[in-house]
Each structure stands twice: as structure tokens, then as C-alpha cells.
N, C-alpha and C positions, 0 to 999 in steps of 0.2 A: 133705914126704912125703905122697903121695897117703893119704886116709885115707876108706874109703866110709863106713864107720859113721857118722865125723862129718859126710859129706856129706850121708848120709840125713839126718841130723839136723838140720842147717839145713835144706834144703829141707822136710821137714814142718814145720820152725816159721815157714818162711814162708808155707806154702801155708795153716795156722792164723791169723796175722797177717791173709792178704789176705780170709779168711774173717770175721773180727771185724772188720776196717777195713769189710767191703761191709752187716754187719749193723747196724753201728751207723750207716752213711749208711741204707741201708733205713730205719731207724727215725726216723732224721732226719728223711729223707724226709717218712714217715710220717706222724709227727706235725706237720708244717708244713701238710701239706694236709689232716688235722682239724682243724686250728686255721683253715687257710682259710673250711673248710666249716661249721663252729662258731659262725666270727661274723652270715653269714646264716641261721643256722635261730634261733638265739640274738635276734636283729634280730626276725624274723617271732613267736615269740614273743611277745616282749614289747612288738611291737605289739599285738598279742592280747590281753594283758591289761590294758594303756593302754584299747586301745576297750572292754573291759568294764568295766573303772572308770569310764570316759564315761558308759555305757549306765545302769549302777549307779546312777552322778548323776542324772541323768534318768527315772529311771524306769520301766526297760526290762531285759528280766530276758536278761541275755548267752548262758547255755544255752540257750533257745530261740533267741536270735536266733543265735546259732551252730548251733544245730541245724537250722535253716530252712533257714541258709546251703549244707550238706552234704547235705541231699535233697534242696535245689534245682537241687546240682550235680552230683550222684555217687549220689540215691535211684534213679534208674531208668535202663532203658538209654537212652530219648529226652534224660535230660539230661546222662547221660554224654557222649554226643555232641556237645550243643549247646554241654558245655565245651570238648574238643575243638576245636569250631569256631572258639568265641568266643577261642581260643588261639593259633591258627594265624598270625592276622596279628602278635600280641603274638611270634611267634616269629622273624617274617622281620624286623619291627622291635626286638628287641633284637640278635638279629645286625649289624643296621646298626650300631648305637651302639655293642658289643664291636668289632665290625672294627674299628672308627677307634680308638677306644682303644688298641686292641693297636699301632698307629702312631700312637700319642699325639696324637692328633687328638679334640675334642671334637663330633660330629655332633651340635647340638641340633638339626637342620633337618629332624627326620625325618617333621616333621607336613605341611610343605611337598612334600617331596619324595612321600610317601604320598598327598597331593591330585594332585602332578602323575603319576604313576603312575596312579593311578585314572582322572581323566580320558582318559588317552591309550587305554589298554586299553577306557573307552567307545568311545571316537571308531571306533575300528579295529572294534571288535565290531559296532558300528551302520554303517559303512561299507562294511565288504570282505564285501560279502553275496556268494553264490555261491561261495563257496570251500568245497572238502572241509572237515569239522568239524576232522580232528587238524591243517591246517594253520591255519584259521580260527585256533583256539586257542592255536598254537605263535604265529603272528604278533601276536594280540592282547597273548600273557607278554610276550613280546618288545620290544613296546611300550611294555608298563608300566615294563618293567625299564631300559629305554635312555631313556623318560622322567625317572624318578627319579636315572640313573646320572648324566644332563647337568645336573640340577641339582642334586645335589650333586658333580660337578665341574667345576661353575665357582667355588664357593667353593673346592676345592680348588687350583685354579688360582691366585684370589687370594691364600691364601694362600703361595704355593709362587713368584708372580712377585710380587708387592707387600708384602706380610705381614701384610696383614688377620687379626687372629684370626679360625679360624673361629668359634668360639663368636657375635661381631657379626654375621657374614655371613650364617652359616647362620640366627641369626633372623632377618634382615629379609628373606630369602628365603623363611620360614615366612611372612611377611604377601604378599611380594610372589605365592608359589604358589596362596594358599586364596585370595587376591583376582583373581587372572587363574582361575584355575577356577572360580571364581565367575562372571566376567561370560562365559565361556566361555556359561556356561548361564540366564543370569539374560535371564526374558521382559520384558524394555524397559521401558518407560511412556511418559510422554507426548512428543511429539517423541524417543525414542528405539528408536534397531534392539535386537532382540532378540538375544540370543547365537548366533554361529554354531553352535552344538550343540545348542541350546536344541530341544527336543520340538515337533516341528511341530503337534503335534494340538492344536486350540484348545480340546478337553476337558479337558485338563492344564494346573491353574491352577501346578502347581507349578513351580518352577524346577529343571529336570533334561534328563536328555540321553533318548532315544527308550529303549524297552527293544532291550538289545543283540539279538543275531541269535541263533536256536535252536546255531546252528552254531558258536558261540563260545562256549559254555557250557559249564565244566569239567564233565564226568562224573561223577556221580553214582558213591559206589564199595559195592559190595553189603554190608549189616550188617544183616541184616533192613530193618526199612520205616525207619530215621530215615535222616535228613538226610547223609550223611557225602560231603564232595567230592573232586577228586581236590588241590586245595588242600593236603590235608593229609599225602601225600605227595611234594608237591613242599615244603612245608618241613622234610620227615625230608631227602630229599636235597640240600636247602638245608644243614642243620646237618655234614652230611658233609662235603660239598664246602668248607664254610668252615674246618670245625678240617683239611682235609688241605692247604688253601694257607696257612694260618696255622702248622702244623708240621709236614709236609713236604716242602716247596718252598722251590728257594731265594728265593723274591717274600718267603714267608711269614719267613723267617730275615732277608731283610732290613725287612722290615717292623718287627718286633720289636726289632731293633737300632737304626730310628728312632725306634722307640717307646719306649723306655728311654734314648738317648742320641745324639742325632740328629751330632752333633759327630766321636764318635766313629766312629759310620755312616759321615758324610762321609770322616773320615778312612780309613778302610776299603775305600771306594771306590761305597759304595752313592751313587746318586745320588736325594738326598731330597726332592729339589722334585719328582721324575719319582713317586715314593713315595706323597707329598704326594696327588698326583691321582690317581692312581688307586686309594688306599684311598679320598677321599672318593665318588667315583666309584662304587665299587662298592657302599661305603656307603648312597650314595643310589640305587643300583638294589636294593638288598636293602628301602631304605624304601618304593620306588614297588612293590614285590610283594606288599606290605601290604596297599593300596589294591587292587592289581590282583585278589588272590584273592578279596576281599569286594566288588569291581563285576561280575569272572565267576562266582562259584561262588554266589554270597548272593543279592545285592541286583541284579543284570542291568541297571543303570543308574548313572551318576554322577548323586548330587546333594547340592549343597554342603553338607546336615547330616545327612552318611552317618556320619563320624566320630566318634567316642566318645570321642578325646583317645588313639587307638593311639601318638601319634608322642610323644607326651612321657611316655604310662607304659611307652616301650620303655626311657626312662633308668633310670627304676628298675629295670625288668626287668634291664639287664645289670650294673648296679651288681649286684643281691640274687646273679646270677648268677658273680660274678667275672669277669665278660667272659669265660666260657669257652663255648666251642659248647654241651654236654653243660648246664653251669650256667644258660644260656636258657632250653633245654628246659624246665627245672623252673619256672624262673621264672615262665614264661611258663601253665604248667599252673596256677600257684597263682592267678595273674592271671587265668585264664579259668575256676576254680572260682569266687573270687571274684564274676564279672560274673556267672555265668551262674546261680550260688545271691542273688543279692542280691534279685532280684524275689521269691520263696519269702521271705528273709528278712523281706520287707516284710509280707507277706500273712502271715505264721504269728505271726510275733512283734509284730508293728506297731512295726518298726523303720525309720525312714528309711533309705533305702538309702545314702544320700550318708554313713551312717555306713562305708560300704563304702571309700571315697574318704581318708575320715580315716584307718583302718587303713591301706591301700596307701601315705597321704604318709606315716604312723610308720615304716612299715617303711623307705620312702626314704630318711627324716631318719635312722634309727638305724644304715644300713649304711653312707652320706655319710659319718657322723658315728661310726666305730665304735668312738673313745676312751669313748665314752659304753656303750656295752655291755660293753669292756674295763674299764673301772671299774666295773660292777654285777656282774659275774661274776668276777671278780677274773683278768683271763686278763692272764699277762704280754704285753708287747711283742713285738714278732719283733725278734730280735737281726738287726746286719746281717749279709747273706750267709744269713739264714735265711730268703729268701721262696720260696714259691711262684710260676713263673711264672702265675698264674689271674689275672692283672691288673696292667691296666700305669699304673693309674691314673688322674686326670683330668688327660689329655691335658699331662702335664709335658713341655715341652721342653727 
């Protein structure tokens, strides 16, 4: 017998049911991804007070060299900027190393591929003189990015037709990049030619490529008088473009699916050798835009000790970050507070800066490693089925 009363009455107890089922995922939710973002600020920390306990040992008093550190990087607006700057490549290079991950791929090659980017973006800058400046520009990215894109996909390849780890590849790729850009530019010696890119002017004892062309030179972007180039919105819309093919595309959907379980993927119908190259691929064009912003927007010339080790503290950067676009960012900001406060730290505090270096491997070691934070903070486990997608790990297949 039809009855509304009790109809009403089941339907509000289930419309209350689907309310309590969605608040308690909410909260699920919730708290998995504090607990993500817990174990890197937690990590950064207690590097933090590792290097003052160093410092303490030694004889160096950590508030000042910590406070040197934060008006060398964030005291005024010229060095607000120059953190900024110093950020920028740290941002395209831990994007490299998150994408591949997120397709469980390990890119350590990203020092390699940020040499071969950087040279190529000389070549073109110094070469295709005469051209209107926004093309000049647009060709020289271009260059960069299809430079670093080929060399990390060929390791992509290898492993996708042969099954080279990339992790092997991509290093010996790392020697074989910074040593052909090297002789790229390296002035000869005795019975020997000089690099084809190598600076013609026999003023220039240094080994480097010509200063690129006025016309290829990123833009200057208005902030009163410092430094600020257009660099640094081409990696804001780097970080977009990347979290929107990573999660809303279907490349990006199956990306993620090789990247957690490549078997399965297959099974599915994703083809993961095709996957395989073109994450590396794009990987190493995110690493060669590294190099490319800092030969056009910086330095206007390649030369083989431009490098400051961008392509190996991008690993850290996306580890501390979770491999999430948004979580580089930060990363990548703390990482160029860091560089661009360490010279202040030297000079205020009379701290070695290489104490700068020790902090950034702690932090590495302790997000690697985050049983070790897990146990000083006493933070349970993730139960399974309790993850956060912000990391897809190191490169499990």
C-alpha cells in the first residue's frame, strides 16, 4: 500500500546518509592531503635544525646565519627579484622530473638535457640575426625546448624499444650533453680546431659561445628598476599547461595509469612504449627551458660553467614538492630563497655558504627517506587506498 509519509521518510534518510558518506570522504580527503603536505614542511624543518646544530658545532651562531639568509633573499625589493629569478629555472627543472614520475619514469638527465637546451637557444640567438625580436625569441624557446625534448627522448626510446633503465641512460647522457657542449665551445689548443660556436673574438680567452643577438633577448618585464624577465612568466604558464595535461587530458589520464601500473595501462589499451617517449620527451624539453631562460633572459651567452647544478637540485625540488605542478612552485621558491640569501649569509654571519648545500641534501635525504620524519613526529602510515594522488613515486613500474 502506497504510503507518502514513509516515503518521505526514507528519502530524507537517504538524502542525510549521502550527506554524511560525502562529509566523511571530504574529510578523508582532507586529511590525506595534510598529511601529504605535512611530511615536506616537516622534512624542510628539521633540516633546519640539523644545519643549526652543525653550525652550533662549529661555531657559527644559526639566527644570524638564518637571518642573513632572509634579507639576502626577501630584505628588499632587488633581492625579492633576484629570488625570483634565481627560481625560475629550479621551476621548469623540477617540472621535468615530476612529469616523468607522474609516468613512473626516473629523469635524472636533467643536467644534460639543460646543457643541451642552453646551447641550442645560443646557437639560434647568435645565428638568425635579422629577424623581428618576438620571432627571434619565439625560435630561439623553441630551440631550446626541442633541443632538451630529443635528448631526453632518446632515452625514452631506449627504454620503451630495448629496456634500458632510464635512470642508466639518462646519466651517461648527463656526461655525454655537458661534454659535447663543451667542445661545442671549447677554444682548441695545440694542433687542435676550436669549437664550432666557440667566440670568434680573440679577446675572449674564455671558452663560450659569441653574446647572443639584442633581438633574442627575453623582455625585460616592468617592476620598477630590478631585473625581472619575461622567463618568469613563461614558467607560470609552464606550471599550468603541465598540471592541465597531467589531469585533464586524456595523455595525462593515461600517463598516470603507467605511472602507477604500467600492466594494467597495457591492459586498458593505453600504449606504453608510445607513453614511455613522450613523457621523456617532454621531460627533457621542460629541462632544456632551464638552460634556455638563463642563456636568453641572464647570461646572453652559453658557457660550460653557467650551471650551478639546476639539473640535479630539480630532483629534490619535485621530491619536497610531491610531484605536483602547484608543489614545484613552492619548491622551487624555497630553493631560490636559499641561492639567492646564501651570499648575505656569508657576509653577515661568516657562514660558509656550502652550509646552504648541506641543508638543501637534508631536506632531500629526509623527504627520500620520510619513514625517518614519520618516526620523529610520530605521524602514522597511509593505510592502503589512503593516498593522495601528489606522487607517483620513484619511478615504480
Amino acid at each position: 500500500m502506497y504510503n507518502p509519509a514513509a516515503l518521505q521518510i526514507r528519502v530524507l534518510a537517504q538524502g542525510k546518509m549521502d550527506r554524511i558518506t560525502n562529509l566523511v570522504a571530504g574529510r578523508a580527503c582532507a586529511g590525506a592531503i595534510v598529511r601529504a603536505v605535512l611530511i615536506p614542511l616537516l622534512a624542510v624543518f628539521t633540516a633546519i635544525v640539523v644545519g643549526s646544530v652543525f653550525m652550533l658545532l662549529n661555531d657559527y651562531d644559526p639566527l644570524a646565519a638564518y637571518g642573513g639568509l632572509l634579507d639576502g633573499a626577501l630584505g628588499s625589493k632587488r633581492a625579492i627579484a633576484r629570488t625570483i629569478l634565481n627560481s625560475v629555472p629550479f621551476v621548469f627543472g623540477g617540472l621535468s622530473v615530476a612529469f616523468a614520475f607522474k609516468g613512473g619514469l626516473f629523469n635524472i638527465g636533467g643536467e644534460g638535457q639543460l646543457f643541451m637546451g642552453a646551447v641550442a637557444a645560443a646557437w639560434i640567438g647568435v645565428a638568425a640575426v635579422g629577424l623581428p625580436a618576438w620571432l627571434h625569441i619565439l625560435i630561439s624557446l623553441f630551440a631550446g625546448f626541442l633541443a632538451g625534448s630529443i635528448w631526453g627522448g632518446i632515452a625514452g626510446t631506449l627504454k620503451a624499444v630495448t629496456g634500458a633503465h632510464e635512470v642508466i641512460t639518462t646519466i651517461m647522457f648527463n656526461f655525454i650533453g655537458i661534454v659535447f657542449a663543451g667542445w661545442l665551445v671549447s677554444k682548441g689548443g695545440e694542433g687542435q680546431k676550436p669549437g664550432p660556436l666557440v667566440d670568434p673574438d680573440p679577446m675572449n680567452i674564455v671558452p663560450r659561445t659569441a653574446k647572443i643577438a639584442e633581438s633574442a633577448r627575453l623582455p625585460f618585464l616592468e617592476w620598477g628598476r630590478e631585473p625581472m624577465h619575461l622567463g618568469i612568466l613563461l614558467a607560470i604558464v609552464a606550471v599550468i599547461v603541465i598540471w592541465w595535461v597531467i589531469w585533464k587530458t586524456p595523455f595525462g589520464f593515461g600517463l598516470r595509469m603507467v605511472g602507477l601500473n604500467p600492466s594494467a595501462a597495457r591492459y586498458a589499451g593505453v600504449n606504453v612504449a608510445h607513453s614511455t617517449i613522450v613523457t621523456m620527451a617532454i621531460a627533457g624539453g621542460l629541462a632544456g627551458m632551464a638552460g634556455t631562460v638563463e642563456t636568453l633572459g641572464r647570461n646572453y651567452y652559453f658557457a660550460p660553467n653557467f650551471n650551478v647544478g639546476y639539473g640535479f637540485d630539480s630532483i629534490a625540488i619535485a621530491l619536497l614538492g610531491r610531484n605536483h605542478p602547484v608543489g614545484v612552485v613552492l619548491s622551487a621558491l624555497l630553493f631560490g630563497v636559499m641561492d639567492a640569501g646564501s651570499t648575505r649569509m656569508q657576509l653577515s654571519a661568516h657562514v660558509p655558504s656550502e652550509i646552504i648545500k648541506v641543508v638543501q641534501a637534508l631536506i632531500l635525504a629526509f623527504v627520500a627517506a620520510n619513514e625517518i620524519i614519520r618516526y620523529i613526529y610520530r605521524i602514522r602510515a597511509p593505510r592502503e587506498g589512503d593516498v593522495v594522488p601528489l606522487s607517483a613515486g620513484w619511478g615504480k613500474r
